[in-house]
C-alpha positions as CSV (number, residue, x, y, z in Angstrom):
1,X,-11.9,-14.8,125.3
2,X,-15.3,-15.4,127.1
3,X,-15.6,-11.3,127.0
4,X,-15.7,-11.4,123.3
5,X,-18.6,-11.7,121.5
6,X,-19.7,-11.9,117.3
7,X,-18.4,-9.2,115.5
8,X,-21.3,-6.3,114.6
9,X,-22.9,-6.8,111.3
10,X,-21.9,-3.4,110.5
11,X,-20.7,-1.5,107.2
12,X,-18.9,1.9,108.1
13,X,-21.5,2.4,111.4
14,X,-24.6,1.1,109.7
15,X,-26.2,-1.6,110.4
16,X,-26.1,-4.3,107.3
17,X,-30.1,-4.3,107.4
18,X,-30.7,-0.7,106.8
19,X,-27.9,-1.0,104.6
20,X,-29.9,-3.0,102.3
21,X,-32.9,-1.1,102.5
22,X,-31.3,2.0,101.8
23,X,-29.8,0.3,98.3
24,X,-32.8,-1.4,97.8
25,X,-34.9,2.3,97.5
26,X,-31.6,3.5,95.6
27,X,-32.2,0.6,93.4
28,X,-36.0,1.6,93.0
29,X,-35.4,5.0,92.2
30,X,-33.0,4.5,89.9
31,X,-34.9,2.2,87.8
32,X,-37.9,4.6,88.1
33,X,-35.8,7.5,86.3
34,X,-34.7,4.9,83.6
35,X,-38.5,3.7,83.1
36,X,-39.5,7.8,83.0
37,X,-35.9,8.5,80.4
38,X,-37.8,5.4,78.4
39,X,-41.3,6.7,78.4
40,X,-40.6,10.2,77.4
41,X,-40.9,10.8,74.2
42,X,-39.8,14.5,72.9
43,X,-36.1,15.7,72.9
44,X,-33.4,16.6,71.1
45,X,-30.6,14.3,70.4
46,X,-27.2,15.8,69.1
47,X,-25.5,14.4,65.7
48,X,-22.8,16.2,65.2
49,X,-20.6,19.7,65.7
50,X,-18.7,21.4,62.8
51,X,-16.4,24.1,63.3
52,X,-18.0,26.9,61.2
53,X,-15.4,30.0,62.3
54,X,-11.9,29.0,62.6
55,X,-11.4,31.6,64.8
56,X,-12.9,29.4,67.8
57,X,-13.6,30.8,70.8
58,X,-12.9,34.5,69.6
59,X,-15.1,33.9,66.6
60,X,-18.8,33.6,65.9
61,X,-21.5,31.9,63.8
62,X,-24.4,34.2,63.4
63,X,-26.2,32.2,61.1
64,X,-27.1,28.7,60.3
65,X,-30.1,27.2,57.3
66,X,-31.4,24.3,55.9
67,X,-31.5,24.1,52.4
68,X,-35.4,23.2,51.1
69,X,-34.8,19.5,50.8
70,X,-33.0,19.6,54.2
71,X,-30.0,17.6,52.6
72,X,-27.8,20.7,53.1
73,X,-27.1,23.9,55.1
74,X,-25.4,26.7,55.0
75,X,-24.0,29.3,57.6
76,X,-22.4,32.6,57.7
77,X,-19.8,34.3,60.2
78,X,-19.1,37.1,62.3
79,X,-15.4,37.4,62.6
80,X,-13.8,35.0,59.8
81,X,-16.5,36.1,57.4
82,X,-16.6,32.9,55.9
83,X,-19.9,31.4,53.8
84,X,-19.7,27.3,54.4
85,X,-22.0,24.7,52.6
86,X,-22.5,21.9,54.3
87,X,-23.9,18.0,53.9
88,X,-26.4,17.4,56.5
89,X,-25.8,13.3,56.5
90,X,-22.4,13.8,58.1
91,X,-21.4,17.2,58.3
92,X,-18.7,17.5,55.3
93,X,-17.6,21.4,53.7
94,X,-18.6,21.2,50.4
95,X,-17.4,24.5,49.8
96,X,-16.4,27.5,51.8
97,X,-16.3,31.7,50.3
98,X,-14.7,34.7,52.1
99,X,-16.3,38.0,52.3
100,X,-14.7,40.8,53.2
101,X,-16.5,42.1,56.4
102,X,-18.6,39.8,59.1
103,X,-21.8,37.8,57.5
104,X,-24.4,38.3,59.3
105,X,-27.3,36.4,57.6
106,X,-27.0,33.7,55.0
107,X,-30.6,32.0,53.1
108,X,-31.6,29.7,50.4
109,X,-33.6,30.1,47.6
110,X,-37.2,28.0,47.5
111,X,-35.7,25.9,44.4
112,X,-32.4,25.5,46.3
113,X,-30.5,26.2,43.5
114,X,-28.6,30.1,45.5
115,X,-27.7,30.8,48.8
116,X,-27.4,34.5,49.2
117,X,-25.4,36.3,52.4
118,X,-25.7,39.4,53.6
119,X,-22.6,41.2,54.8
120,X,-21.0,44.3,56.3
121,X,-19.3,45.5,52.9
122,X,-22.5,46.5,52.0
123,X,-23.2,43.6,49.6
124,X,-25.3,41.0,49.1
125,X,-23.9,38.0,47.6
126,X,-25.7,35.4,45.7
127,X,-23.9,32.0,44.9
128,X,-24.3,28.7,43.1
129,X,-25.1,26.7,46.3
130,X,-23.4,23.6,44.2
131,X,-20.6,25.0,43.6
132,X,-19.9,28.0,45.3
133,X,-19.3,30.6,42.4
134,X,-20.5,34.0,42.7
135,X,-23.8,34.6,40.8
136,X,-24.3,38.2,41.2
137,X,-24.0,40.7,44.2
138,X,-26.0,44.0,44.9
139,X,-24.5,46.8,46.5
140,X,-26.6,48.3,49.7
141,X,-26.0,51.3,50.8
142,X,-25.5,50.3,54.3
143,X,-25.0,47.0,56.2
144,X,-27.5,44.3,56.5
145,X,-28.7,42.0,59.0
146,X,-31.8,40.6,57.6
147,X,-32.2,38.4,54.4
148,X,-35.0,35.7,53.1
149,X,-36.7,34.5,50.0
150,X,-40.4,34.3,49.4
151,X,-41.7,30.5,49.1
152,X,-42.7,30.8,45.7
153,X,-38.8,31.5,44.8
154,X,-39.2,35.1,43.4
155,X,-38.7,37.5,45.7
156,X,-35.8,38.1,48.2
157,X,-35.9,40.5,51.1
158,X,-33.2,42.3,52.2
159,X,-33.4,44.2,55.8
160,X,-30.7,47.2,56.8
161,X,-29.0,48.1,59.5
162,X,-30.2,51.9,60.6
163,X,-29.3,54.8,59.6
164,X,-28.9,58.1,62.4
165,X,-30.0,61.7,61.2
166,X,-29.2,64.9,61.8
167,X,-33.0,65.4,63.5
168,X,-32.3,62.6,65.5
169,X,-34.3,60.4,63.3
170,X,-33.4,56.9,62.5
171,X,-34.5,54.9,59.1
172,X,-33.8,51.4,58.3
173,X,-34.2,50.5,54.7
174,X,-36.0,47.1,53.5
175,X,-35.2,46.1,50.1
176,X,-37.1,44.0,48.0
177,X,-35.7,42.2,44.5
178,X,-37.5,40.3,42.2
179,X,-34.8,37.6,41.1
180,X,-36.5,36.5,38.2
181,X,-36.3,40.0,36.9
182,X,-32.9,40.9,37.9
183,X,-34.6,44.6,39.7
184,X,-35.4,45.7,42.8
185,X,-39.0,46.5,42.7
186,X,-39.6,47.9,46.1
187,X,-37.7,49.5,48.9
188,X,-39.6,50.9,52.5
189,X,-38.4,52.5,55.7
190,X,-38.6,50.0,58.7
191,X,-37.6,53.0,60.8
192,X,-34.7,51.2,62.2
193,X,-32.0,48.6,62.1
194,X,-33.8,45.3,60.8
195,X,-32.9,41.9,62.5
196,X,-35.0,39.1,60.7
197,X,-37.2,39.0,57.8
198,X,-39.8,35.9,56.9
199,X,-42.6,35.7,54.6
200,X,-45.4,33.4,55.4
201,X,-46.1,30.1,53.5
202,X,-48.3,32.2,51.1
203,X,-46.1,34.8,50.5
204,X,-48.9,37.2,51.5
205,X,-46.8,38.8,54.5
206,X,-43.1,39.5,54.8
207,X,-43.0,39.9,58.8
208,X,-39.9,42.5,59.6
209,X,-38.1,42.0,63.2
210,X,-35.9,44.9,64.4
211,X,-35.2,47.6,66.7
212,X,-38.2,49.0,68.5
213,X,-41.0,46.6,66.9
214,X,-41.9,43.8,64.8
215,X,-43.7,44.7,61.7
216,X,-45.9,42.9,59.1
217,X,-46.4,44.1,55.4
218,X,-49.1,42.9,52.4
219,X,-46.4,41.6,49.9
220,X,-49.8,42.9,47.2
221,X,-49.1,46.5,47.7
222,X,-45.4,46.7,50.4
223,X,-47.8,48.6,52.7
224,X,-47.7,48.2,56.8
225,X,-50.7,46.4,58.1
226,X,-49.7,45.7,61.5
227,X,-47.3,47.1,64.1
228,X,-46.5,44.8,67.0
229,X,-44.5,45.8,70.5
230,X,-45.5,46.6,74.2
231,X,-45.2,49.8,75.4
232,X,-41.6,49.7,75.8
233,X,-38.6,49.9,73.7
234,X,-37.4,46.4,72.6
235,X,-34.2,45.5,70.2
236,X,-36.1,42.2,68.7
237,X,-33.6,40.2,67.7
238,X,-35.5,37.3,66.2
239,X,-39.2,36.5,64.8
240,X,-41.0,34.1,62.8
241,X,-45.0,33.4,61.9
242,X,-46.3,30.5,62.9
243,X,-46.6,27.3,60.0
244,X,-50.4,28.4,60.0
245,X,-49.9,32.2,59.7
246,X,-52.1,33.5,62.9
247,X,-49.7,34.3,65.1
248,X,-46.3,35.8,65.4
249,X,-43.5,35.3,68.2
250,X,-40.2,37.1,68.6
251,X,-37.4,37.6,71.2
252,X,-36.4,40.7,72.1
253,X,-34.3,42.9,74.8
254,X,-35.6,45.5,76.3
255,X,-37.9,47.3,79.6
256,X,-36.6,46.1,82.7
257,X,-36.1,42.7,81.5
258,X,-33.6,40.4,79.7
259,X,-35.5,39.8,77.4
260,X,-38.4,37.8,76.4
261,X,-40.6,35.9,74.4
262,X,-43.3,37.9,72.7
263,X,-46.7,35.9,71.4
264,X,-49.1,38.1,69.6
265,X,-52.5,37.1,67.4
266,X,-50.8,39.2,64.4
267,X,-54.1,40.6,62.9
268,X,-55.7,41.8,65.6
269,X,-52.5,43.3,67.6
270,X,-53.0,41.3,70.6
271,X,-50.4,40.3,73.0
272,X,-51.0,36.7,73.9
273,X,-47.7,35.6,75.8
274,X,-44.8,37.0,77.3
275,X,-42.1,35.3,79.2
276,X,-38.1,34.2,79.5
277,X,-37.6,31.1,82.0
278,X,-33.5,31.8,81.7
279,X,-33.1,34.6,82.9
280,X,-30.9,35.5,80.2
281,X,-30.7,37.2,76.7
282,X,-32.5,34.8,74.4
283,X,-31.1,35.2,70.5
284,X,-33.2,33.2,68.5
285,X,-36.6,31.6,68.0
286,X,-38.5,28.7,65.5
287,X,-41.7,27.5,65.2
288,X,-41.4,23.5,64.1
289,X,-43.6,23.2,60.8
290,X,-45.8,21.3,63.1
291,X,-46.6,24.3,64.3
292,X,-46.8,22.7,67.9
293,X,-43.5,23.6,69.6
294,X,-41.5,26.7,69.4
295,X,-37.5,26.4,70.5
296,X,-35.0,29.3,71.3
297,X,-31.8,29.6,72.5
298,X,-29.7,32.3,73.4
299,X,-27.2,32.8,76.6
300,X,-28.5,30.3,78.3
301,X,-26.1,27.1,77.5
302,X,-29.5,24.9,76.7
303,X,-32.0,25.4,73.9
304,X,-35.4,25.3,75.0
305,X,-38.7,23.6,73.7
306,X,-42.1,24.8,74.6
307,X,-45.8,22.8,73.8
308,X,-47.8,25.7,72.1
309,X,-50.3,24.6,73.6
310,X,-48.8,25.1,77.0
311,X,-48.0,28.4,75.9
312,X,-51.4,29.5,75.3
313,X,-53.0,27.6,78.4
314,X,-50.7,28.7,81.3
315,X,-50.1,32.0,82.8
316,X,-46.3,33.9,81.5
317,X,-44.5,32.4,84.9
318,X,-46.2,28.9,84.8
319,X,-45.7,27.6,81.4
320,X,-43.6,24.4,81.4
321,X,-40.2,23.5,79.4
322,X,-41.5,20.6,77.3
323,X,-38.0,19.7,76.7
324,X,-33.8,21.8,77.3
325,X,-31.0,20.4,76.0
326,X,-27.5,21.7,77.0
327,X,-25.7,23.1,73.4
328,X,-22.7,24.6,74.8
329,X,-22.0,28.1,74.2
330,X,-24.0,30.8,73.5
331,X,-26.3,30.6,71.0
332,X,-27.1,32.9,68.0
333,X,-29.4,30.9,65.5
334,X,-31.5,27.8,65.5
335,X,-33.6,26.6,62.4
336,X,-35.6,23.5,61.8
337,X,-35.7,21.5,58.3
338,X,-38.8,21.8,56.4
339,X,-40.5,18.5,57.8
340,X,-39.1,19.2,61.5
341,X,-37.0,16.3,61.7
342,X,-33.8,18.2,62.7
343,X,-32.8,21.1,64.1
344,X,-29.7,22.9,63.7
345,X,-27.7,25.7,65.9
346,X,-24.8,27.9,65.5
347,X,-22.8,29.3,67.9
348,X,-20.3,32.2,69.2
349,X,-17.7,29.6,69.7
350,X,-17.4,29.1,66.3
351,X,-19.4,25.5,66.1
352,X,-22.5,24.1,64.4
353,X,-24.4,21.6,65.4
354,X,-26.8,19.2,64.3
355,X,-29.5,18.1,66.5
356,X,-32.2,15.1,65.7
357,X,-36.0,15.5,66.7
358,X,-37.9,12.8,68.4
359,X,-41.5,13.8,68.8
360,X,-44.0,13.1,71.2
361,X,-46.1,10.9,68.5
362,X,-46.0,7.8,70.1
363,X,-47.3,5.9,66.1
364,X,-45.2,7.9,64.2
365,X,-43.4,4.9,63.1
366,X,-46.8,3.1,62.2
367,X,-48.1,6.3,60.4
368,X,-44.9,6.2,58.2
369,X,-45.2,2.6,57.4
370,X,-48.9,3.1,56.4
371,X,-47.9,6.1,54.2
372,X,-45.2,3.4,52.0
373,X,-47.8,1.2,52.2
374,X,-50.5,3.3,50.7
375,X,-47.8,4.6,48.3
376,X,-46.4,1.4,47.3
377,X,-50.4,-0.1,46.3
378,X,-51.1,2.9,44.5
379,X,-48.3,2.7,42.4
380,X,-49.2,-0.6,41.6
């Protein structure tokens, strides 16, 4: 008994003291990464998920929009060739069309009043986006992968896939209808299969994304003014101008690369920015209507969100993620509403999701309230 002494204040070999140290600095850093989760500002938060191809897993969403107010979006398929309206407030099918080959690219109208899908029968389709009827279709005389309207609600834009000649030539029809007219009133060779077509806020420029280049056109006469691509061939798979109309930033495959993220100054040709931090095939890009972020996503399972800023201050390699998010699956469209307050994604698991922007406007709220405010007095 006199050879025993106090038990060791021990916990599995270490001593209680350092114990409590260790879990204090635990404690600390824990509560450090809650304080930095609390003080940072910009992310996306998910809403919801939809299952936009019933086909899951073997299926594919190729595209996803918001409708002009943002209160609604529609997508299009790949392999159950479906057209789906949906209610942005809590995801509900309104209505849902069939086509009878893939869809690869489905847009609104500026008045949201149509939705029009392109698909691989050749025809463009036009519906009531209340209720889903048909309102007309045009027959192509090849598939199409490209559609958009202008912003003033006339025009629609309709790119085509390519077409090989015998020379070993390629074309790639762009279409051009004036809706209000019931015609088409202009039609010019891309020169290859067209991926994406946007017109700027103006409805100046229709910018045309597709294999081997990204091109811009004068919407006052349909001719070229611009070329953009480096000295390589690159499938660009998505594009957009940015809210302000200077610049222009695609994705594209191609070179020894991936793929990457291509920042020109449109007008003067110049090559601004190029880089891909995944390592992967990126699918699409958007510019927020901010026009100070850009976010893409592609086969990476995150989408990404740059600063422009950041962008056009760091070198390719050292430009920071503002912000990732994991989304899942592969990704094969992302689109922000008109005012940037959500963001929306579709998927080649068959899924669309809803995602919710919080900005990095730290008096946003207080801005908002002043705006009602202001309103409210004027009114009176």
């Amino acid at each position: 008994m006199g050879g025993q002494g106090h038990p060791t204040n021990t916990l599995n070999g270490i001593d209680m003291k350092k114990w409590t140290i260790i879990a204090l600095l635990l404690g600390s850093l824990h509560a450090a990464e809650a304080q930095q989760y609390l003080d940072y500002q910009l992310r996306l938060e998910p809403v919801w998920s939809r299952v936009a191809d019933a086909l899951g897993e073997p299926g594919s969403v190729e595209s996803v929009e918001f409708s002009p107010n943002g209160k609604y979006m529609v997508s299009g398929t790949k392999y159950d060739n479906s057209v789906i309206m949906w209610r942005t407030s809590d995801g509900a099918e309104l209505w849902r069309k069939y086509t009878a080959a893939e869809v690869e690219r489905a847009g609104w109208s500026a008045d949201g009043k149509y939705v029009a899908a392109v698909s691989e029968d050749y025809l463009v389709t036009v519906y009531d986006s209340a209720s889903g009827e048909v309102f007309k279709t045009i027959t192509l005389k090849k598939a199409a992968d490209g559609l958009t309207w202008s912003h003033n609600g006339l025009l629609m834009a309709v790119g085509e896939e390519r077409t090989e000649h015998e020379d070993g030539t390629t074309s790639g029809w762009v279409h051009i209808y004036d809706m209000e007219k019931d015609k088409e009133i202009k039609a010019f060779d891309f020169g290859n299969t067209v991926n994406e077509l946007f017109f700027t806020k103006d409805d100046r420029y229709l910018l045309a994304v597709g294999h081997g280049a990204v091109k811009v056109y004068s919407t006052a006469n349909w001719e070229e003014v611009q070329t953009l691509k480096p000295n390589y061939f690159v499938t660009f798979t998505s594009g957009t101008f940015s809210p302000d109309g200077k610049h222009v930033i695609a994705v594209g495959q191609g070179g020894t690369s991936r793929g990457n993220v291509y920042l020109w100054e449109w007008k003067s040709g110049k090559l601004l920015k190029m880089f891909n931090h995944t390592g992967k095939k990126i699918e699409s890009i958007s510019w927020h209507p901010n026009g100070q972020y850009i976010a893409h996503a592609g086969h990476d399972p995150y989408i990404y969100v740059y600063r422009v800023n950041d962008i056009l201050s760091h070198g390719n390699d050292a430009i920071p993620v503002a912000h990732k998010v994991w989304a899942g699956d592969h990704a094969e469209y992302v689109d922000f509403n008109a005012d940037g307050s959500f963001l929306c994604s579709a998927h080649q698991n068959g899924l669309i999701k809803l995602w919710v922007w919080m900005g990095e406007d730290p008096s946003m709220n207080s801005k908002r309230h002043e705006w009602v405010r202001k309103t409210q007095t004027d009114g009176n």
